[in-house]
MIPANU-987988 format. One record per residue (C-alpha): residue number from 1; residue in three letters; x, y negated, z. Coordinates in pm, whole numbers. Example, Ala and Ser with C-alpha at 12.3 -4.5 7.8 and 13.67 -1.06 7.14 Angstrom:
residues 2
<lumgu 1,"ALA",<1230,450,780>>,
<lumgu 2,"SER",<1367,106,714>>,
This chain:
residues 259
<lumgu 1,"UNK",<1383,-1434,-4280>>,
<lumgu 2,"UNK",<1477,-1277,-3936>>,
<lumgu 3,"UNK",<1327,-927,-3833>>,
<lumgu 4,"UNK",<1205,-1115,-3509>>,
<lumgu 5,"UNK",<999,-1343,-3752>>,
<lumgu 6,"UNK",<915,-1069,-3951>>,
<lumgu 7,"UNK",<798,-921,-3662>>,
<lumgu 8,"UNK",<568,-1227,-3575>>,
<lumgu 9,"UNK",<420,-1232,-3871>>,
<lumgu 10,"UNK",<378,-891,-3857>>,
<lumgu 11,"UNK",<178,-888,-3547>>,
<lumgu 12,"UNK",<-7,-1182,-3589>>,
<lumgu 13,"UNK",<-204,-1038,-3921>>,
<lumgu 14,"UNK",<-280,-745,-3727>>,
<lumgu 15,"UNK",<-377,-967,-3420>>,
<lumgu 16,"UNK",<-637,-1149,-3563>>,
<lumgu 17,"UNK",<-796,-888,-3704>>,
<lumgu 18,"UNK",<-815,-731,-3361>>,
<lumgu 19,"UNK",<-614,-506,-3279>>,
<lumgu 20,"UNK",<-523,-462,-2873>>,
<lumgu 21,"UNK",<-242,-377,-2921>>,
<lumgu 22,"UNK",<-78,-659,-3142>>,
<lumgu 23,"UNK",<-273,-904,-2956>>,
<lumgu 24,"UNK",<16,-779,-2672>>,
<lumgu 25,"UNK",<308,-752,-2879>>,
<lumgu 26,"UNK",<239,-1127,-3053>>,
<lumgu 27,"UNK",<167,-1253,-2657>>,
<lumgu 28,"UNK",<496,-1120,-2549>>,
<lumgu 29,"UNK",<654,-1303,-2833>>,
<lumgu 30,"UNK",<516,-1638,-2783>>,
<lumgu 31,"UNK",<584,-1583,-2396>>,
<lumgu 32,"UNK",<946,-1540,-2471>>,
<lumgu 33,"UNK",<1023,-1680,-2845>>,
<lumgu 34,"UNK",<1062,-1414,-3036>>,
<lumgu 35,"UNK",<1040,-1498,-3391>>,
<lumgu 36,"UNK",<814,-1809,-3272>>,
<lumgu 37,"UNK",<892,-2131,-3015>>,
<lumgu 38,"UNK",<795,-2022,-2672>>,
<lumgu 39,"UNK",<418,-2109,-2576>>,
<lumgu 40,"UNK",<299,-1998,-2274>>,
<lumgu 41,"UNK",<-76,-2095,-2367>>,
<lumgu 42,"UNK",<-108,-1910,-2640>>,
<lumgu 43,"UNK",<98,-1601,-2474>>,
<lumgu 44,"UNK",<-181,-1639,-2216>>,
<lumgu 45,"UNK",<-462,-1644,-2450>>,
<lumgu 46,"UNK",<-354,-1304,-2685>>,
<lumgu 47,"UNK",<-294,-1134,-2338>>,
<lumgu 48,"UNK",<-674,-1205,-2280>>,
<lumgu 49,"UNK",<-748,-1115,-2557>>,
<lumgu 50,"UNK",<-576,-771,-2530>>,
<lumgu 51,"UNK",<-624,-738,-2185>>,
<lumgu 52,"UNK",<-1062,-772,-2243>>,
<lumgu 53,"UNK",<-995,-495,-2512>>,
<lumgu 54,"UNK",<-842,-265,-2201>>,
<lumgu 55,"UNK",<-472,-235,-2310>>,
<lumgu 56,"UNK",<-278,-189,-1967>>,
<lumgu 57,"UNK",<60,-382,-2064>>,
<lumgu 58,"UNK",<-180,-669,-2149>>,
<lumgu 59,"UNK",<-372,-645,-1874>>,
<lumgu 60,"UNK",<-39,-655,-1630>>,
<lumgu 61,"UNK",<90,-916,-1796>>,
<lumgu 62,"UNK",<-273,-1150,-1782>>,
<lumgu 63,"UNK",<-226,-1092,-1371>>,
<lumgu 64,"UNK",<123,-1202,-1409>>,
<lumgu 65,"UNK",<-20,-1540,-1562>>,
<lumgu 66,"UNK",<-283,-1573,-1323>>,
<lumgu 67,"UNK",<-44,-1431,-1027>>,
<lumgu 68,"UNK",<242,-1708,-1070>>,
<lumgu 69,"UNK",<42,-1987,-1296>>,
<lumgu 70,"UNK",<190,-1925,-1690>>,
<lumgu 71,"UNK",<14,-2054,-1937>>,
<lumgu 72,"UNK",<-320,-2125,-1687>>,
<lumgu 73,"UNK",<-415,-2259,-1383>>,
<lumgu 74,"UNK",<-303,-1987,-1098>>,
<lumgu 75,"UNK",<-534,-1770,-961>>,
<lumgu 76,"UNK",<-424,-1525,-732>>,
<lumgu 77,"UNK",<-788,-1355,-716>>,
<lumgu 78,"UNK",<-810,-1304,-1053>>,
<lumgu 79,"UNK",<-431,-1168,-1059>>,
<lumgu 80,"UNK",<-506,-891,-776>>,
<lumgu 81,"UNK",<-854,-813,-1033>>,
<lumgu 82,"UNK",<-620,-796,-1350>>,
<lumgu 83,"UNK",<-303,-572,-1150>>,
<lumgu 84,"UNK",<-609,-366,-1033>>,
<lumgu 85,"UNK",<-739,-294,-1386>>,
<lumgu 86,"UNK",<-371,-203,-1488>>,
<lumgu 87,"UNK",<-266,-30,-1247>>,
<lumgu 88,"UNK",<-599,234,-1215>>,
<lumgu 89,"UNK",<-490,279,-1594>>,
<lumgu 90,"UNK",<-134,409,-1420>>,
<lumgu 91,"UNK",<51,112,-1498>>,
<lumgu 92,"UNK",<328,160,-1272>>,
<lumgu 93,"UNK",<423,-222,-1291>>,
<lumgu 94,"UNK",<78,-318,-1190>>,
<lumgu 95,"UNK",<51,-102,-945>>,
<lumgu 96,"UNK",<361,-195,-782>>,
<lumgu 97,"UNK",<208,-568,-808>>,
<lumgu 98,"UNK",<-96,-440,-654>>,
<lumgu 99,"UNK",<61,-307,-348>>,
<lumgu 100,"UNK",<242,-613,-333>>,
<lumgu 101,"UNK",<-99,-818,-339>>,
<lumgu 102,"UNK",<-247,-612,-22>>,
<lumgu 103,"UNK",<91,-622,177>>,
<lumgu 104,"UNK",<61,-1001,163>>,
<lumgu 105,"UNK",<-293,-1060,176>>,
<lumgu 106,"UNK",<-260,-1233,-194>>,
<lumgu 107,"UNK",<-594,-1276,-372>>,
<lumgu 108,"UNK",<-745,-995,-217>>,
<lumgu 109,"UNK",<-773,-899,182>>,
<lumgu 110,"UNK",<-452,-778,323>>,
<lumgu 111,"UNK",<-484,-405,360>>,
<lumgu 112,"UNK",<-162,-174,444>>,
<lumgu 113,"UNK",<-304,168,395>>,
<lumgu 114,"UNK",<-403,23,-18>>,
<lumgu 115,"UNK",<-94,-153,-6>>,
<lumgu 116,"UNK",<105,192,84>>,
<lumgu 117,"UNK",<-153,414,-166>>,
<lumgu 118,"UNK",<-29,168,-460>>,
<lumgu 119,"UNK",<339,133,-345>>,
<lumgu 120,"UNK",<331,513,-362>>,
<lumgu 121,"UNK",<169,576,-718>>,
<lumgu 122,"UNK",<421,298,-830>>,
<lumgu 123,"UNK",<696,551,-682>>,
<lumgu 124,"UNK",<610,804,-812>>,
<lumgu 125,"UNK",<622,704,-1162>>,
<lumgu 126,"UNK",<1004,584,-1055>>,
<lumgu 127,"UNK",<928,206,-959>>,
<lumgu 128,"UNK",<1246,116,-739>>,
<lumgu 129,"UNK",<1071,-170,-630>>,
<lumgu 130,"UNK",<779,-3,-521>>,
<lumgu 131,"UNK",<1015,235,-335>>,
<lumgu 132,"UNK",<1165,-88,-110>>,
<lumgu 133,"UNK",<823,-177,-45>>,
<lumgu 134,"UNK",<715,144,104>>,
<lumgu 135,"UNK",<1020,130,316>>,
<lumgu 136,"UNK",<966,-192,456>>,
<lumgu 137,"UNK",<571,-136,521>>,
<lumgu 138,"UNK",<651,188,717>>,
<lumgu 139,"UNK",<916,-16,894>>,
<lumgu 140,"UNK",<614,-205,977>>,
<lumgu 141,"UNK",<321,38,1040>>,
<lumgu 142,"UNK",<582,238,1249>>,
<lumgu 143,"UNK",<611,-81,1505>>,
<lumgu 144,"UNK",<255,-149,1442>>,
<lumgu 145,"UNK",<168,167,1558>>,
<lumgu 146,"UNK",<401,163,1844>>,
<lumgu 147,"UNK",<221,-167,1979>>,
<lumgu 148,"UNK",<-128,-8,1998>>,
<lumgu 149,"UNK",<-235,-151,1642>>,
<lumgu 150,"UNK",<-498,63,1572>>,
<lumgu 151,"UNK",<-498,-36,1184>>,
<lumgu 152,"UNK",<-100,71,1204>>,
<lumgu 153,"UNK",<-196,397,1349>>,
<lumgu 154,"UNK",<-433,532,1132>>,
<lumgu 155,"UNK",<-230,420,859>>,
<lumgu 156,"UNK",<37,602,974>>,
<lumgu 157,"UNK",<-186,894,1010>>,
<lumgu 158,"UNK",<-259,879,680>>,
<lumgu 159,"UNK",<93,877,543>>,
<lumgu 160,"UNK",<128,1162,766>>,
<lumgu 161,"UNK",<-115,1377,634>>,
<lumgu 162,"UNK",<-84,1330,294>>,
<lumgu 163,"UNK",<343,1309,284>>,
<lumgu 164,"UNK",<325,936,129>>,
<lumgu 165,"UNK",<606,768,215>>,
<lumgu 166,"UNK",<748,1034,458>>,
<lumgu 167,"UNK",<747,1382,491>>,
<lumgu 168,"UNK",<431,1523,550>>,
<lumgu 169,"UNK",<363,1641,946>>,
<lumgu 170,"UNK",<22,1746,1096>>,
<lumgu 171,"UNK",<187,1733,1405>>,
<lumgu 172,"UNK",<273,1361,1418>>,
<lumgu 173,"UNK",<-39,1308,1233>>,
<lumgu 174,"UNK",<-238,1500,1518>>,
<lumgu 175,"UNK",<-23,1265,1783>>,
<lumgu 176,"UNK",<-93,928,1617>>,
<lumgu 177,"UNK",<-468,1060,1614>>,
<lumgu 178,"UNK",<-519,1148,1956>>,
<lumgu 179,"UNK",<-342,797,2058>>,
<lumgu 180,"UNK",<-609,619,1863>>,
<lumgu 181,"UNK",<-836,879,2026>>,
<lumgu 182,"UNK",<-697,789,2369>>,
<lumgu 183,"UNK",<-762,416,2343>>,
<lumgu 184,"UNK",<-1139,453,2195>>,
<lumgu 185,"UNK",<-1186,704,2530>>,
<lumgu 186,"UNK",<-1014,409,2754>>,
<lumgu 187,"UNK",<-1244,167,2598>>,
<lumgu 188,"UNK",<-1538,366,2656>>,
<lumgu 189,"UNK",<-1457,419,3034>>,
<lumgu 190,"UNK",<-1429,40,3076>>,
<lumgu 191,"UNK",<-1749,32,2918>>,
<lumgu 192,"UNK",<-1914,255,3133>>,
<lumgu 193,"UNK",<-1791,154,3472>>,
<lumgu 194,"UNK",<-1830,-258,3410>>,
<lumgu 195,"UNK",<-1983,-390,3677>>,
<lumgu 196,"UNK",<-2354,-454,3473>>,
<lumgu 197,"UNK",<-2378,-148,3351>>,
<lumgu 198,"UNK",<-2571,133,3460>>,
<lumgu 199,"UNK",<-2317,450,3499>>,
<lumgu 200,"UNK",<-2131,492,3864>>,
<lumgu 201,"UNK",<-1840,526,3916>>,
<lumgu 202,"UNK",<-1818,826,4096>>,
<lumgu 203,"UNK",<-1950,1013,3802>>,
<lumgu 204,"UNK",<-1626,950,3589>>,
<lumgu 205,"UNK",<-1461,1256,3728>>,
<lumgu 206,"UNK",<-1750,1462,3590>>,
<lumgu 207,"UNK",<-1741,1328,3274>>,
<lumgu 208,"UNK",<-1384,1415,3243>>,
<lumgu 209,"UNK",<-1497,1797,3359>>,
<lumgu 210,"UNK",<-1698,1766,3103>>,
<lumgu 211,"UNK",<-1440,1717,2820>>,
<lumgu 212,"UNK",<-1334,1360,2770>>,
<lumgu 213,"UNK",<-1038,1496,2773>>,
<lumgu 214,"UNK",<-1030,1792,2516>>,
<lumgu 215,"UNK",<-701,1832,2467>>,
<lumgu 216,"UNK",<-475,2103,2694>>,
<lumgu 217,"UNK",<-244,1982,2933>>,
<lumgu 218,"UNK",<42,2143,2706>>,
<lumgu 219,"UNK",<-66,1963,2411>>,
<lumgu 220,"UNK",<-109,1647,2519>>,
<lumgu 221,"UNK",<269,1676,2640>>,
<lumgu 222,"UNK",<359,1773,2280>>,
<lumgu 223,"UNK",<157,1476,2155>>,
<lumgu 224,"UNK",<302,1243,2416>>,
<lumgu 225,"UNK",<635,1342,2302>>,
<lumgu 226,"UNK",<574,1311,1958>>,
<lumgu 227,"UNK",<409,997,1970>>,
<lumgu 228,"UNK",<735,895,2184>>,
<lumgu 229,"UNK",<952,1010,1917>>,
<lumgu 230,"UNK",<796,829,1666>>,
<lumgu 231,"UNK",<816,507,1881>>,
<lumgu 232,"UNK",<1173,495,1951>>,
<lumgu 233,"UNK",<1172,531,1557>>,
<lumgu 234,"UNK",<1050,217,1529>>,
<lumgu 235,"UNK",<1268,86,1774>>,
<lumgu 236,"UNK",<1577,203,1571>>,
<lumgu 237,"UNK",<1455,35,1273>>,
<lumgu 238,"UNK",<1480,-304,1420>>,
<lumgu 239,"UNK",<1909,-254,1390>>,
<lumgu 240,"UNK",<1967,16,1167>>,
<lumgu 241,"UNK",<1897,64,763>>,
<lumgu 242,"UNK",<1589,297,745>>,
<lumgu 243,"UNK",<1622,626,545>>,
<lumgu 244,"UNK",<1362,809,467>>,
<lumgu 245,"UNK",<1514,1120,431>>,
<lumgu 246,"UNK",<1689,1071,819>>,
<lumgu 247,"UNK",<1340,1043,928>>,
<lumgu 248,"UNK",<1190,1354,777>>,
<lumgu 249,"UNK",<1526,1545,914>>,
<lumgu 250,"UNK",<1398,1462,1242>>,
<lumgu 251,"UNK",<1024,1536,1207>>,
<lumgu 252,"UNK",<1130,1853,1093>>,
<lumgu 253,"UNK",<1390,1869,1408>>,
<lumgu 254,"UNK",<1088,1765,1620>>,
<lumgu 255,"UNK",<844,2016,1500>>,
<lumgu 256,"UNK",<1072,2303,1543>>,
<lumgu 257,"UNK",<1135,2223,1904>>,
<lumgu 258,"UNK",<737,2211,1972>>,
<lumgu 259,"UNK",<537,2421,1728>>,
């Protein structure tokens, strides 16, 4: 008798009397024949069965099934639920998955600051993967950002502030925030001076006396410029392989020049 039947056997015993974790092992073997012919059903049905009892590889693997359609009908909600319980169990596969899942809008809403939060515990725990996908999403938020996306920009923020991604910098952070600031303020003067509504026009200088404008003439330059630097980032990206330790070379460049 081979070990890898030994091994079924082995597993299956233990498996039917319930334990989690040889409800995995004897799904991995019947997804990939070891020590028994290949079943995807049944492979589907012990990682259930594990995955209900809250063991992480199991649960990974149950997305997987539902994710690309092995051993059940495919469900790509179900498969962003499963990743999800994985990966908040740090399941570094699953959360890669999961990232993955809100990049692409698959089973769940598409969402690029979750999908950059997940890509980045997935990194952390040394998911190369995961590490490609954070490159290419802040490839993305960067010309996002540059375009006026609001969604971009506060992402970007984010990944500013906390160092995900990038090296952290409260000073692009503070630009990217005052841009979004800047747009909500533009908004909010068309608003007011429409036509139908009730403010005049001639009171807009006031207002601006008053502070719609809060930040000093020399720090709005610094913003502008940093802002400007990271647009023609973005820019650059469109030609040239992305590095994210280029990038934080600069922003440190940049904030010595203006802090």
């Amino acid at each position: 008798m081979s070990e890898a039947i030994k091994n079924f056997e082995s597993y299956q015993a233990k498996a039917e009397s319930g334990d989690a974790t040889a409800q995995f092992d004897l799904g991995y073997c019947y997804c990939d024949g070891h020590g028994v012919d290949e079943n995807k059903r049944l492979a589907f049905e012990w990682f259930q069965k594990s995955a209900e009892q809250g063991n992480a590889n199991a649960q990974c693997m149950l997305a997987t099934c539902y994710d690309f359609g092995f051993g059940t009908n495919r469900n790509r909600i179900l498969g962003a639920e499963w990743y999800k319980r994985s990966a908040v169990q740090g399941h570094a596969l699953a959360q890669w998955r999961l990232g993955v899942c809100y990049r692409d809008g698959r089973g769940v809403g598409r969402n690029l600051r979750l999908a950059v939060e997940w890509s980045h515990k997935a990194q952390a725990q040394g998911s190369l993967p995961a590490k490609k996908i954070l490159d290419e999403l802040f490839i993305e938020l960067l010309n996002g950002a540059g375009r006026g996306n609001i969604p971009a920009q506060k992402t970007l923020i984010y990944c500013y502030q906390n160092g995900i991604g990038v090296k952290k910098s409260p000073l692009l952070a503070s630009a990217w925030i005052e841009r979004v600031n800047e747009a909500k303020r533009r908004q909010e003067q068309e608003d007011d001076y429409h036509p139908h509504h009730t403010v005049h026009y001639r009171a807009m200088p006031q207002r601006i006396k008053q502070g719609n404008y809060w930040f000093s003439v020399s720090r709005r330059r610094k913003v502008a410029k940093a802002v400007e630097f990271d647009h023609a980032i973005s820019n650059a990206l469109i030609t040239e392989s992305f590095s994210f330790s280029a990038h934080s070379e600069l922003v440190e460049n940049l904030e010595g020049t203006l802090c």
